[in-house]
C-alpha positions in Angstrom: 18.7 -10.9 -42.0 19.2 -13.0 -45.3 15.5 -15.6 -45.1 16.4 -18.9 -46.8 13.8 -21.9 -46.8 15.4 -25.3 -48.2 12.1 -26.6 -48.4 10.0 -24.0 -50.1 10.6 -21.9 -53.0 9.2 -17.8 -53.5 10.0 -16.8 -49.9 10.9 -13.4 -49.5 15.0 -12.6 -49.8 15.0 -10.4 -46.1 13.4 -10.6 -42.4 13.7 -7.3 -41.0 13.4 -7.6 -37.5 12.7 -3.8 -35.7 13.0 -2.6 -32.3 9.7 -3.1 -30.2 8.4 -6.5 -32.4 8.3 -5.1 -35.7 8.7 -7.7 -38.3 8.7 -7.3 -42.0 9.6 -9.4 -45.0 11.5 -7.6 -48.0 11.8 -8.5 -51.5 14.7 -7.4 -53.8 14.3 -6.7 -57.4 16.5 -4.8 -60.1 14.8 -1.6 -61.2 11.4 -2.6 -62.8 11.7 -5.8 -62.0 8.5 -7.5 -60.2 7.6 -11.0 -58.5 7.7 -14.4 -60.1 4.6 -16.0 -59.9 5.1 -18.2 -57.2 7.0 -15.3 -55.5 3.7 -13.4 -55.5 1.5 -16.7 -54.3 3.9 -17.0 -51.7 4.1 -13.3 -50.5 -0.2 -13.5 -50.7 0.4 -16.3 -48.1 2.5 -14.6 -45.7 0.3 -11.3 -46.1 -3.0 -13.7 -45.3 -0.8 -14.4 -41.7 -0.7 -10.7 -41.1 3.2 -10.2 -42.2 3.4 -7.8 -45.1 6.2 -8.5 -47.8 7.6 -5.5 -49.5 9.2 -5.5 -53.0 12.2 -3.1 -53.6 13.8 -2.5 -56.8 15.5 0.8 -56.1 17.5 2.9 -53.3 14.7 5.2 -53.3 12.8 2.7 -52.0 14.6 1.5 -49.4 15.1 4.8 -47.8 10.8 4.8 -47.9 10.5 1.6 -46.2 13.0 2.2 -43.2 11.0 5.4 -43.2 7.8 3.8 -42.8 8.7 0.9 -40.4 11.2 2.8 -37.8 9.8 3.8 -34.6 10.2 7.6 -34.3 12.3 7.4 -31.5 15.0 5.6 -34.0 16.8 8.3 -36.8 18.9 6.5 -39.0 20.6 8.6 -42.1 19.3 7.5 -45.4 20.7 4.3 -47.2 21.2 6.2 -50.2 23.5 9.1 -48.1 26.2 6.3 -47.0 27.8 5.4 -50.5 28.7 1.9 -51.6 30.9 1.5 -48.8 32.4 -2.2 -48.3 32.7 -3.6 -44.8 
């Protein structure tokens, strides 16, 4: 779900919301690309609350985090194994 805060600057760019409560905020980059500085403020914040903000900059990577966040009795194929399809 795309996170957009009118009133505050830095937040995360996704809430992934997960079977069974699982909540996690992601942050896009292009490859090599890291946090702003008020990106990385703001992500401390939410981290300090006990939601952890992960930054992506790759296909790879995405593949690793749905990995690491889906409940085992949830198999999803891998991101990077469904093409550049357009809904």
């Amino acid at each position: 779900m795309k996170f957009t805060s009118p009133n505050m600057q830095g937040v995360p760019d996704r809430i992934v919301l997960m079977p069974g409560g699982i909540i996690r905020f992601v942050e896009f980059k292009r490859p090599g690309m890291k946090p702003r500085k008020l990106q990385r403020i703001r992500f401390k914040q939410f981290e300090e609350m006990g939601f952890p903000v992960t930054v992506i900059d790759s296909m790879d990577k995405v593949d690793d985090f749905f990995k690491g966040v889906m409940p085992d009795d949830i198999q999803a194929a891998p991101i990077s194994a469904r093409g550049n399809k357009k809904a």
